[in-house]
C-alpha beads as a LAMMPS data file, in Angstrom:
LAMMPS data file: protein, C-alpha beads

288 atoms
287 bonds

1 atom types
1 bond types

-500.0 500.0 xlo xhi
-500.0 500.0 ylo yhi
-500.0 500.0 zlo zhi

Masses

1 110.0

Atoms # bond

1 1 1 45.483 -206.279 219.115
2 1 1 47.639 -205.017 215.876
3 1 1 49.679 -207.670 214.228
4 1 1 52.949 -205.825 215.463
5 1 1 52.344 -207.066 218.488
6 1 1 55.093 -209.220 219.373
7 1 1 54.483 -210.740 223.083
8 1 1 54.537 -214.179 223.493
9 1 1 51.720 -216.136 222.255
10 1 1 49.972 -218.398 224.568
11 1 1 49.691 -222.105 222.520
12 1 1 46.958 -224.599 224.435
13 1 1 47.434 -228.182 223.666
14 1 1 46.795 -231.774 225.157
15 1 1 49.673 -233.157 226.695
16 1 1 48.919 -236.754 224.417
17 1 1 52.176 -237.530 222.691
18 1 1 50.767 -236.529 219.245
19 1 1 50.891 -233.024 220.569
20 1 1 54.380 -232.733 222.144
21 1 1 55.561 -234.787 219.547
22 1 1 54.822 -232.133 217.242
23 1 1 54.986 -228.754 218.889
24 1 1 58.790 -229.887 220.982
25 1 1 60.903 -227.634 218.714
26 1 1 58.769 -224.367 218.888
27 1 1 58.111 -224.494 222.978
28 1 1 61.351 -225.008 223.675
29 1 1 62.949 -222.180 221.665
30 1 1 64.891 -224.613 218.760
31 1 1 63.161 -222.756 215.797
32 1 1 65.174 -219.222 215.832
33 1 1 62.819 -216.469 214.327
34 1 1 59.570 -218.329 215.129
35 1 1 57.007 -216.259 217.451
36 1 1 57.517 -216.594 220.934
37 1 1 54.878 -219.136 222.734
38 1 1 53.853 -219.614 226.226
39 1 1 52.819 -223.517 226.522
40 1 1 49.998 -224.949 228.933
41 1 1 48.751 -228.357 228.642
42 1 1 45.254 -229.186 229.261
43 1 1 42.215 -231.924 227.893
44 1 1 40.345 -231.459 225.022
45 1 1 37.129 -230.358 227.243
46 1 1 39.001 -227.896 228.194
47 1 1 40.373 -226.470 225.420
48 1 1 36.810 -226.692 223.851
49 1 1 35.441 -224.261 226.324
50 1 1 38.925 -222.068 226.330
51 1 1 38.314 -221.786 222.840
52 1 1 34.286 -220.900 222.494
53 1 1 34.928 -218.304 225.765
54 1 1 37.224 -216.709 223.647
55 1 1 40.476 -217.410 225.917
56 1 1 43.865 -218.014 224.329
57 1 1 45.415 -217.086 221.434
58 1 1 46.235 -220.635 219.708
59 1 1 44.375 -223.659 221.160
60 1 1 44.193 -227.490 220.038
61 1 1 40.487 -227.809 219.566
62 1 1 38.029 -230.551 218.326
63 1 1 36.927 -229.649 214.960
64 1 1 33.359 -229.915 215.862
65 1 1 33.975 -227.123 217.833
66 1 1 34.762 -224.998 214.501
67 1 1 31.491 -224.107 213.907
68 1 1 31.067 -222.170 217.445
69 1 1 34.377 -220.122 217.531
70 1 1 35.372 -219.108 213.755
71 1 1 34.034 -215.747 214.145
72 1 1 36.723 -215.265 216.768
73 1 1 39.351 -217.845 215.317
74 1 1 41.037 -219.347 212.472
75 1 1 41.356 -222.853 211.703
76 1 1 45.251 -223.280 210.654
77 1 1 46.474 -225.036 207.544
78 1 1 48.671 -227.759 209.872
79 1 1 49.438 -228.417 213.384
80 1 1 46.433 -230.604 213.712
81 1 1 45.041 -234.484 213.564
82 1 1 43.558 -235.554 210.685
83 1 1 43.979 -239.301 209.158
84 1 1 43.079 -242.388 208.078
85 1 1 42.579 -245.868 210.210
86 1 1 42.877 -243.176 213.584
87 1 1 39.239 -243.010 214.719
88 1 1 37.541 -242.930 218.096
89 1 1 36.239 -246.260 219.169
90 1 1 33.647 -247.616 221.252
91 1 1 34.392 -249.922 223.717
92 1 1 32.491 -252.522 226.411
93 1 1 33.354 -254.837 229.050
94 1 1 32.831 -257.996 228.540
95 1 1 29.028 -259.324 228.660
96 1 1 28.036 -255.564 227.862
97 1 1 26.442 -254.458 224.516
98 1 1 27.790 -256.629 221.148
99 1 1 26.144 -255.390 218.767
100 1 1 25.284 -251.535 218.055
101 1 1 21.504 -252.074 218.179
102 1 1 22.201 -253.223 222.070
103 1 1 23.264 -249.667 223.031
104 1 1 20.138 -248.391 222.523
105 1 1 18.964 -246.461 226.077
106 1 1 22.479 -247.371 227.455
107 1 1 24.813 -244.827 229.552
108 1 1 27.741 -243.500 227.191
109 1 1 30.927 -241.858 228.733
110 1 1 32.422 -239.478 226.085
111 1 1 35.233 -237.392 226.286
112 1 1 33.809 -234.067 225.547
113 1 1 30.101 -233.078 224.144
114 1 1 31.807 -230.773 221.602
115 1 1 34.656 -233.039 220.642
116 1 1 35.002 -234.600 216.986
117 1 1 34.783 -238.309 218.240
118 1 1 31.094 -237.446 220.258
119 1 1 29.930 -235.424 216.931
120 1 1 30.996 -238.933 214.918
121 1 1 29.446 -240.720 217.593
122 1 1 25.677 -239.338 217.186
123 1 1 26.096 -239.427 213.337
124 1 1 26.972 -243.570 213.860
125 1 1 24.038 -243.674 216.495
126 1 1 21.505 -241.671 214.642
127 1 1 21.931 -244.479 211.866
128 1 1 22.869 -247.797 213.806
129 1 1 21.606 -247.172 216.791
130 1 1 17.567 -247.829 217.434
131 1 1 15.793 -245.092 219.073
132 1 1 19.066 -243.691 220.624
133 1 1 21.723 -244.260 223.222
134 1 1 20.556 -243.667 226.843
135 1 1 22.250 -240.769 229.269
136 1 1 25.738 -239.365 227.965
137 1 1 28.334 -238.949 230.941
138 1 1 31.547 -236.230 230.431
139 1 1 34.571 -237.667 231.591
140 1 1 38.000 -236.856 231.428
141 1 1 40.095 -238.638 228.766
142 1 1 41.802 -241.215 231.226
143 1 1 38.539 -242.282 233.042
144 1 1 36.370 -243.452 230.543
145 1 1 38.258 -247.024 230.246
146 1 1 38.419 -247.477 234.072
147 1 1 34.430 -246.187 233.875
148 1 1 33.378 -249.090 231.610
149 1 1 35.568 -251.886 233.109
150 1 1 34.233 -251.059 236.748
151 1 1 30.694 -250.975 235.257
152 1 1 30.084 -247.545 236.245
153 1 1 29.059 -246.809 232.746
154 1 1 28.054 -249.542 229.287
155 1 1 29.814 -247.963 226.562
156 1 1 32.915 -245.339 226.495
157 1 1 33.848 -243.359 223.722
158 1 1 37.806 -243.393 224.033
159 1 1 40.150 -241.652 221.512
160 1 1 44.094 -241.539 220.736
161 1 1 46.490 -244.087 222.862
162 1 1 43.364 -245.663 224.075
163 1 1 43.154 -247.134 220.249
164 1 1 46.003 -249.407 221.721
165 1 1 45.630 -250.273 225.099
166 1 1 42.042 -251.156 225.565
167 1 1 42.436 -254.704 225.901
168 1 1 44.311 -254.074 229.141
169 1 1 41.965 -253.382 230.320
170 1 1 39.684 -256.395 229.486
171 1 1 37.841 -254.221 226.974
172 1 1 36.420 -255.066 223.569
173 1 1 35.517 -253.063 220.881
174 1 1 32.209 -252.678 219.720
175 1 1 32.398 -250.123 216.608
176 1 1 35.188 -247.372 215.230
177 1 1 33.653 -244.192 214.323
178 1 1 36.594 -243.999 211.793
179 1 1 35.723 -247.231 209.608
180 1 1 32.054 -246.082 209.630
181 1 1 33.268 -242.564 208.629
182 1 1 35.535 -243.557 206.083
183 1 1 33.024 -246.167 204.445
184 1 1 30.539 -243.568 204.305
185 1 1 32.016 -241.182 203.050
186 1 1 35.759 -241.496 201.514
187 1 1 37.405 -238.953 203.339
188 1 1 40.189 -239.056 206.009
189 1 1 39.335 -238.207 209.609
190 1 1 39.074 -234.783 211.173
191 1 1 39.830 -234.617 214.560
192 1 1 41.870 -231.852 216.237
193 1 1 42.303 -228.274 214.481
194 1 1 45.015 -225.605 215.606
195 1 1 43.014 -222.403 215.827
196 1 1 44.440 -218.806 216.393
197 1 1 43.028 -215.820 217.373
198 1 1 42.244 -213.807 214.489
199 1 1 42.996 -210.234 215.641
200 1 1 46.469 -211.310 215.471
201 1 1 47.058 -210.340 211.686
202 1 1 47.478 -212.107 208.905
203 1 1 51.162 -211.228 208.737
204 1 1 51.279 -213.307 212.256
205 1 1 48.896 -215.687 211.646
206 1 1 51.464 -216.613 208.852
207 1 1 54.397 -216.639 210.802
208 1 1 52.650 -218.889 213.326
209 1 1 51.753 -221.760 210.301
210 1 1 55.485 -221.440 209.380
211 1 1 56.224 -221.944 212.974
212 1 1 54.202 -225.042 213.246
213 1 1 55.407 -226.601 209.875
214 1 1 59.371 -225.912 211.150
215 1 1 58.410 -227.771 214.190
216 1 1 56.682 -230.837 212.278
217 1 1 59.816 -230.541 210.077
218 1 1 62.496 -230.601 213.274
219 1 1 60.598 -233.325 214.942
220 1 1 60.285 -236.036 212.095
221 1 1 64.375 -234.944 211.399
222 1 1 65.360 -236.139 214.615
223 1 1 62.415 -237.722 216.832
224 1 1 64.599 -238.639 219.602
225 1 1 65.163 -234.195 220.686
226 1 1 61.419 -234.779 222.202
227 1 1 61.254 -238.171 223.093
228 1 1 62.235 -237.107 227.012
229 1 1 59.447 -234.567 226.743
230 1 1 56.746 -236.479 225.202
231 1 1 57.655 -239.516 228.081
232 1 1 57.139 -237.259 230.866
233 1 1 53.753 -235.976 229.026
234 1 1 52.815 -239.274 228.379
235 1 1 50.199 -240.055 231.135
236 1 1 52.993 -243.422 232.543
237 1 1 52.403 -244.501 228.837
238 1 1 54.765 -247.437 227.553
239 1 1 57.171 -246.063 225.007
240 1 1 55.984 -248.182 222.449
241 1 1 52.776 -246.904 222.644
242 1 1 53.925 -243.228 222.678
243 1 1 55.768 -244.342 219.601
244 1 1 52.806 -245.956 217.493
245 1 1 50.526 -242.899 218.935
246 1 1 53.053 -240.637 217.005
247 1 1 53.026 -242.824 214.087
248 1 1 49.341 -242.735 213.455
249 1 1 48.506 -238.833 214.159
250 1 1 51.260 -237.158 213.307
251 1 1 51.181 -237.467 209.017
252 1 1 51.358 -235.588 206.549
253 1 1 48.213 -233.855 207.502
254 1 1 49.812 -232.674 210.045
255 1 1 51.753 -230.534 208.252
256 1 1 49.917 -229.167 205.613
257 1 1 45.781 -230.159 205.307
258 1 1 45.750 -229.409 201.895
259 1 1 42.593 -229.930 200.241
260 1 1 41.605 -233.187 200.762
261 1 1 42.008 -232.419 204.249
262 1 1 39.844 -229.478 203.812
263 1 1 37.461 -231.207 202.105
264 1 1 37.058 -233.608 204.886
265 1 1 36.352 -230.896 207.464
266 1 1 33.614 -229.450 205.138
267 1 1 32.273 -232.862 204.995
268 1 1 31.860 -233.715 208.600
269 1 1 30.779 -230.035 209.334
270 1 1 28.099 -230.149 206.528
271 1 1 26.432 -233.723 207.426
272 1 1 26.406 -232.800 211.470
273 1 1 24.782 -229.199 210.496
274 1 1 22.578 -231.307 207.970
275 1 1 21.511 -233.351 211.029
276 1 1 20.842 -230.540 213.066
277 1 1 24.080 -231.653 215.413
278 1 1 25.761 -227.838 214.729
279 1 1 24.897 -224.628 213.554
280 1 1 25.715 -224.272 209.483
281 1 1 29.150 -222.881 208.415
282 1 1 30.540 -221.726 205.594
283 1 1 32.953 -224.254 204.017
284 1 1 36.612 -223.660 204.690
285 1 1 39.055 -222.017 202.293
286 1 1 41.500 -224.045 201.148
287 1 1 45.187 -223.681 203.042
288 1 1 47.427 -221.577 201.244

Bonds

1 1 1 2
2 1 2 3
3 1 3 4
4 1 4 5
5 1 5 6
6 1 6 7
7 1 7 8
8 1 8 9
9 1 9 10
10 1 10 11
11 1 11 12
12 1 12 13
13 1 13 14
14 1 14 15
15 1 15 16
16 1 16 17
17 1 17 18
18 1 18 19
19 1 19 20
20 1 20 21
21 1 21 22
22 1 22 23
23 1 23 24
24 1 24 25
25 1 25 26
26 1 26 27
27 1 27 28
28 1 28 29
29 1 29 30
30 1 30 31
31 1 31 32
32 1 32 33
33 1 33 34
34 1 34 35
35 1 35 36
36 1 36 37
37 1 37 38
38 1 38 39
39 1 39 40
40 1 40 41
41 1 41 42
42 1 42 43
43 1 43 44
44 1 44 45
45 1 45 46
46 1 46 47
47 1 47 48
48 1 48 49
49 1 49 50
50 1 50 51
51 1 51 52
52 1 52 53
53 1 53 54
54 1 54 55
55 1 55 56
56 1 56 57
57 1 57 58
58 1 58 59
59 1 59 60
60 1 60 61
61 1 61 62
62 1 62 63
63 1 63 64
64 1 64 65
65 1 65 66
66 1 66 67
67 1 67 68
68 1 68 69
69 1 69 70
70 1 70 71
71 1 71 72
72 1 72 73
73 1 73 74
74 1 74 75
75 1 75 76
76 1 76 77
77 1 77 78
78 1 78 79
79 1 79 80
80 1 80 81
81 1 81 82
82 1 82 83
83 1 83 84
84 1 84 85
85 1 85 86
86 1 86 87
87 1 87 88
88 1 88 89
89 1 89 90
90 1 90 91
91 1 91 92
92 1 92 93
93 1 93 94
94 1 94 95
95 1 95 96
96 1 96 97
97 1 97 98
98 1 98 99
99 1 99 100
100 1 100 101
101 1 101 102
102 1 102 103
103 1 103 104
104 1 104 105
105 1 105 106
106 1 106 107
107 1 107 108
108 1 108 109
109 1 109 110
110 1 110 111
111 1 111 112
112 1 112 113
113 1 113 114
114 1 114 115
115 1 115 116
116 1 116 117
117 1 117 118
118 1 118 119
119 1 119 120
120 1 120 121
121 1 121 122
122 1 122 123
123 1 123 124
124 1 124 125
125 1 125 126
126 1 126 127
127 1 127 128
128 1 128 129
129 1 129 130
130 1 130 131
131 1 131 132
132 1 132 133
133 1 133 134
134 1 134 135
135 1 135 136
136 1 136 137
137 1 137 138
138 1 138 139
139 1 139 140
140 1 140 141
141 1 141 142
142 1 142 143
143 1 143 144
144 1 144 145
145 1 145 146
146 1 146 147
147 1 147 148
148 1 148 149
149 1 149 150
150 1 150 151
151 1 151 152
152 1 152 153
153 1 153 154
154 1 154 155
155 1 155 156
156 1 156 157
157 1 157 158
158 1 158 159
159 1 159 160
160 1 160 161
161 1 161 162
162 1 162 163
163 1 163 164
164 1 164 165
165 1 165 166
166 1 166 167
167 1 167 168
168 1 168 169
169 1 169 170
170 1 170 171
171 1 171 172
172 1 172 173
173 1 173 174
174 1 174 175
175 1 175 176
176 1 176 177
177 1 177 178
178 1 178 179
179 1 179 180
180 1 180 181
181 1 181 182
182 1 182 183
183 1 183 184
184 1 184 185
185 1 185 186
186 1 186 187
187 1 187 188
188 1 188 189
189 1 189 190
190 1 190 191
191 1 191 192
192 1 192 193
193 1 193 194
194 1 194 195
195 1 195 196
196 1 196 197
197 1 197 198
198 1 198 199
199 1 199 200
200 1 200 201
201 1 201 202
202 1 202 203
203 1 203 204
204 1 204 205
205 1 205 206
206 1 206 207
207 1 207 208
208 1 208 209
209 1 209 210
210 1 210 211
211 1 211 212
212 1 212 213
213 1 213 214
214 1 214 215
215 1 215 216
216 1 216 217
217 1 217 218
218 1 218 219
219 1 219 220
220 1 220 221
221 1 221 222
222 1 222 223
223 1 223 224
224 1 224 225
225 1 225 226
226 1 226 227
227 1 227 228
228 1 228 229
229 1 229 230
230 1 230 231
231 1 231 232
232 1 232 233
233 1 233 234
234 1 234 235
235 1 235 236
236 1 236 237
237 1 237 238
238 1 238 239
239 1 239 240
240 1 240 241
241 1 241 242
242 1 242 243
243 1 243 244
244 1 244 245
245 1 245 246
246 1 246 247
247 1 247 248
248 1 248 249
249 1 249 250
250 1 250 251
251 1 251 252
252 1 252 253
253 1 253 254
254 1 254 255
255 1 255 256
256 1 256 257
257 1 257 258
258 1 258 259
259 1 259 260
260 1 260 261
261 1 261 262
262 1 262 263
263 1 263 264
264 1 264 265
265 1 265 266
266 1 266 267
267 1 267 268
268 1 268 269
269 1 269 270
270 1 270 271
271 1 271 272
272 1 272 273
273 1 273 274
274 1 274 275
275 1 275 276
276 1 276 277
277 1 277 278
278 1 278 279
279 1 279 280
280 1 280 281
281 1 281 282
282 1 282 283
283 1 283 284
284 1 284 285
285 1 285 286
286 1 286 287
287 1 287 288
């Protein structure tokens, strides 16, 4: 594929407010000059595998999935979810586990095997964790909270909205993989990367970056354009909660990861390789 090429691009995403919140302006044609883009929404599993099968040309991806698919992709400069105080969590019913040490040979729903919060997950385990959690269950995003409440599984590994809505569901939290992350180690969060297709150009590739930081830009100018759109993405969510989603993963990140947000990647990406958790990769250049 040259970078002439100038069909529209296919752009894989969740359909989590974050995410609609900050792509609005380029799907729906409000940024004139940007590259054409074919939306489709989909979970973060899914997206995952998209992405290591080499389907798609720009996907929302875990960044523990970086490792398997930069040969074929790029990890963009912005677009993504990277912060502070925005971890995954851990979460029982209560009577289940209390303490971390009580996990130990306990069923664990997770989201995805090759998502961020699982890859923080086994680093948090591997230290607090005697001897290991017991079997780990894929769900999708919105049944791991109804999993641990009906006792179908002891622990779930939840991400994004669940952050605020867990006690709905007479959940309590047991640990947040972004405290111990942050304690350990200083750096912000990584969670999802925007990756494109390489054999689109650089001259593309560019254009794309501008595309997403023109989006970013139209949506914090005037957040009520997507507010319809992110509602009816929004998985029945309360708009309040849609609204403090936003809040935390959308920053200034988001826009640009600049590099501290590079570093952080290369951080998380050298300690799981360390641990054996993913194959080594060369550390990230910083965004331009």
């Amino acid at each position: 594929m040259s970078s002439t090429d100038d069909r529209p691009l296919t752009l894989t995403y969740s359909p989590c407010p974050n995410d609609t919140f900050v792509f609005h302006a380029w799907a729906h044609g409000l940024l004139p000059g940007a590259p054409g883009v074919t939306v489709d929404y989909a979970d973060i599993d899914v997206t995952n595998g998209r992405a290591e099968r080499g389907e798609g040309d720009l996907l929302k991806v875990s960044y523990a999935v970086l490792p398997y698919v930069r040969d074929e992709y790029a990890l963009l400069p912005c677009g993504g979810a990277l912060g502070r105080g925005c971890g995954p969590l851990v979460l029982t019913a209560e009577g289940g586990a209390a303490s971390p040490a009580e996990l130990a040979g306990r069923t664990v729903a997770v989201p995805s095997e090759r998502s961020t919060a699982y890859l923080l997950f086994r680093l948090w385990a591997a230290d607090l964790v005697p001897g290991g959690v017991g079997e780990v269950v894929v769900l999708p995003f919105a049944e791991i909270m109804p999993a641990v409440r009906d006792g179908r599984v002891d622990a779930g590994l939840v991400i994004h909205e669940a952050r605020f809505t867990f006690h709905t569901y007479g959940l309590r939290q047991l640990a947040d993989m972004g405290e111990y992350w942050e304690s350990t180690t200083g750096h912000p969060i990584p969670l999802g990367a925007i990756v494109a297709r390489r054999s689109l150009g650089e001259e593309r590739l560019a254009a794309v970056a501008g595309a997403i930081r023109a989006s970013v830009d139209h949506a914090w100018a005037d957040p009520s354009a997507s507010r319809e759109h992110v509602l009816a993405h929004a998985q029945e969510m309360d708009p309040a909660v849609a609204d403090a989603h936003i809040g935390l993963y959308v920053n200034e990140f988001t826009r640009d990861l600049g590099a501290s947000g590079h570093a952080a990647i290369d951080a998380l990406l050298g300690r799981a390789a360390a641990a054996g958790l993913v194959p080594a990769t060369a550390p990230l250049s910083p965004a331009r």
